[in-house]
C-alpha positions as a printed Julia matrix, in Angstrom:
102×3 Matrix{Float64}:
  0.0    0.0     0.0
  2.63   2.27    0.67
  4.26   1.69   -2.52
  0.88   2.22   -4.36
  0.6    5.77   -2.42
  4.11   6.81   -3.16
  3.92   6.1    -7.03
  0.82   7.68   -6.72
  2.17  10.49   -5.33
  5.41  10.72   -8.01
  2.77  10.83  -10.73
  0.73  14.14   -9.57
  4.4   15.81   -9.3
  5.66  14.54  -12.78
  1.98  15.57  -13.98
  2.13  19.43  -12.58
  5.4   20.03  -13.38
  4.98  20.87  -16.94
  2.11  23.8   -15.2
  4.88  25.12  -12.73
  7.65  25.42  -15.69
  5.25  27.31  -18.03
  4.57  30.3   -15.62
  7.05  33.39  -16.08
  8.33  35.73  -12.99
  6.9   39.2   -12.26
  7.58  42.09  -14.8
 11.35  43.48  -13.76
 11.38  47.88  -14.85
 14.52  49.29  -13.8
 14.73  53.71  -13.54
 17.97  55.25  -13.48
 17.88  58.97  -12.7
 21.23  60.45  -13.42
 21.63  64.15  -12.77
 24.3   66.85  -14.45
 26.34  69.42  -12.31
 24.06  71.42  -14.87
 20.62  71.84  -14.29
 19.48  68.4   -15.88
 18.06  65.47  -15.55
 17.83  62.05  -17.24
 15.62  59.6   -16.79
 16.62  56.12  -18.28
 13.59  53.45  -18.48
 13.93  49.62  -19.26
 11.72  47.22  -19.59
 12.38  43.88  -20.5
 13.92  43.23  -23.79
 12.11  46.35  -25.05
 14.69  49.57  -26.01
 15.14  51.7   -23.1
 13.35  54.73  -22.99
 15.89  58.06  -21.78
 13.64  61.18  -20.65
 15.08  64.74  -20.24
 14.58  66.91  -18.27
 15.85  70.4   -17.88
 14.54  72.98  -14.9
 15.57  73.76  -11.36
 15.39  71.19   -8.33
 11.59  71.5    -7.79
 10.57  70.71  -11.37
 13.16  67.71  -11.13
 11.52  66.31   -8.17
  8.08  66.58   -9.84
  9.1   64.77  -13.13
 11.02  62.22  -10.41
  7.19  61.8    -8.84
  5.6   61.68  -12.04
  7.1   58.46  -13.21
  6.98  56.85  -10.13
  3.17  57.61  -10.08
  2.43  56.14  -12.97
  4.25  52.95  -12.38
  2.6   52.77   -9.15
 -0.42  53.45  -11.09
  0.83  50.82  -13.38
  0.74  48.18  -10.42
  3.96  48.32  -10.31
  5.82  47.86   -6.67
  9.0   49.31   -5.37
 11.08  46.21   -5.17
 14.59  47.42   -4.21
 17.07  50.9    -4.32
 20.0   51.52   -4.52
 22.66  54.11   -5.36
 25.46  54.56   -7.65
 29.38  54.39   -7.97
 29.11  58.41   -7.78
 26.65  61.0    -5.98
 24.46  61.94   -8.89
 23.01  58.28  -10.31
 20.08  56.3    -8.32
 18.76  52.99   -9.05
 14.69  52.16   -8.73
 13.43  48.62   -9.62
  9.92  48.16   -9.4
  8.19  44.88  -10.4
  4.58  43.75  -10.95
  3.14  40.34   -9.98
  1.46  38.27  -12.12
């Protein structure tokens, strides 16, 4: 009996495996804000294999931090989460990955 439950229980994991190796991760965006010494910032965008997508933006630091919110917002809006920060080898780059659950 045991030996009836336990190749029993081998074929239900051979027969959902196939299900488990078909279902892809959460959706990965990475923002990079890099700032000039002038007034400017960039805003570089990837997602998955698609190009990245650089914004500009030129104005003093409270028009930075707006266009900063505003594509945060709408990846939040997006359903996309904050997943993990992180700085840098210099002062003026920052690293936001965000991801979105399937």
């Amino acid at each position: 009996m045991k030996k009836l439950f336990f190749l029993g229980a081998c074929l239900v994991a051979v027969a959902f495996r196939p299900v488990l190796a078909q279902t892809t991760g959460p959706e990965v965006v990475v923002v990079q804000f890099y700032h000039q010494a002038t007034p400017r910032l960039y805003a570089a965008i990837a997602r998955g294999v698609a190009k990245p997508e650089v914004l500009d933006m030129k104005g003093d630091a409270a028009e930075e931090a707006q266009f900063c919110q505003q594509i945060i917002a709408k990846l939040y809006r997006d359903g996309y989460t904050i997943k993990s920060t992180f700085g840098g080898s210099s002062i003026n780059t920052g690293t936001l990955v965000f991801i979105k659950e399937k």
